[in-house]
C-alpha positions in Angstrom: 0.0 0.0 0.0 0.8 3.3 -0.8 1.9 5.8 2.0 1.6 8.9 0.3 -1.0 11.7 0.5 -2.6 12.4 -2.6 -3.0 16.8 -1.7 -3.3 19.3 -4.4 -0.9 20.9 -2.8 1.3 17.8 -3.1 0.8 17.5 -7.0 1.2 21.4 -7.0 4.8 21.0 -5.5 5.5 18.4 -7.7 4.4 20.4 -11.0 6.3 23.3 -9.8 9.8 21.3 -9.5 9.3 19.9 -12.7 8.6 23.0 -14.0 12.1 24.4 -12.6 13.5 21.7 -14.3 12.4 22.3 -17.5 10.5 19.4 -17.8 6.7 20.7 -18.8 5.1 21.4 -21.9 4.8 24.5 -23.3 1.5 24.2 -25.1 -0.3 23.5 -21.8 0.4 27.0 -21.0 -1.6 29.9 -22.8 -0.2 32.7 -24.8 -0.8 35.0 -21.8 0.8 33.4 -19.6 4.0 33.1 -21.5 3.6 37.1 -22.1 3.5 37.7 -18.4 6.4 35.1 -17.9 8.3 37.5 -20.0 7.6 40.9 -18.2 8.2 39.2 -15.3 11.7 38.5 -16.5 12.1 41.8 -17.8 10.9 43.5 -14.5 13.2 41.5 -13.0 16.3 42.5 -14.5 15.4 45.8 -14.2 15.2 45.4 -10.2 18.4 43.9 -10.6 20.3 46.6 -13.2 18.3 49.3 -10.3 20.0 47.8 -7.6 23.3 47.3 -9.2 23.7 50.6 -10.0 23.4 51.3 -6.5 19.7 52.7 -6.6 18.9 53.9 -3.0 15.8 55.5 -3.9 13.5 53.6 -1.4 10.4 55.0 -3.4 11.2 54.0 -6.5 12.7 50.1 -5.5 9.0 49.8 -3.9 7.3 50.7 -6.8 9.5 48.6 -8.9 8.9 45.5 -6.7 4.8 46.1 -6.5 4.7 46.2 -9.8 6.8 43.1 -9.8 4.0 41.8 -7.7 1.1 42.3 -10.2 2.3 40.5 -12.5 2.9 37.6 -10.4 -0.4 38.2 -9.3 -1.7 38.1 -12.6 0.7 34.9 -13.7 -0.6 33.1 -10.9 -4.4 33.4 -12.5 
């Protein structure tokens, strides 16, 4: 017999390390969520090239990161 717990959140954690991997398809995914993949990788280097050039401007880091956060928001739909 089988000791495991069949969760969501267990297959959800399993889908999501696979993913890492590389190991998914990409036609399960819709166009819109490979469009907000990519802004989220853009936003991200931009965090990044901000912080890098030794950005201390605490307003403008914030607003970076919460609109970092919509679109993870928005991914995550």
């Amino acid at each position: 017999m089988l000791d495991q717990s069949f969760s969501q959140e267990n297959f959800k954690k399993i889908f999501e390390i696979e993913n890492r991997r590389g190991n998914f398809e990409k036609t399960f995914y819709s166009d819109q969520f490979h469009r907000l993949s990519g802004e989220l990788k853009k936003q991200r280097a931009i965090i990044k090239a901000f912080k890098g050039k030794g950005g201390q401007d605490d307003d403008s880091l914030a607003k970076l990161i919460d609109e970092k956060k919509e679109i993870e928001k928005a991914k995550k739909k």
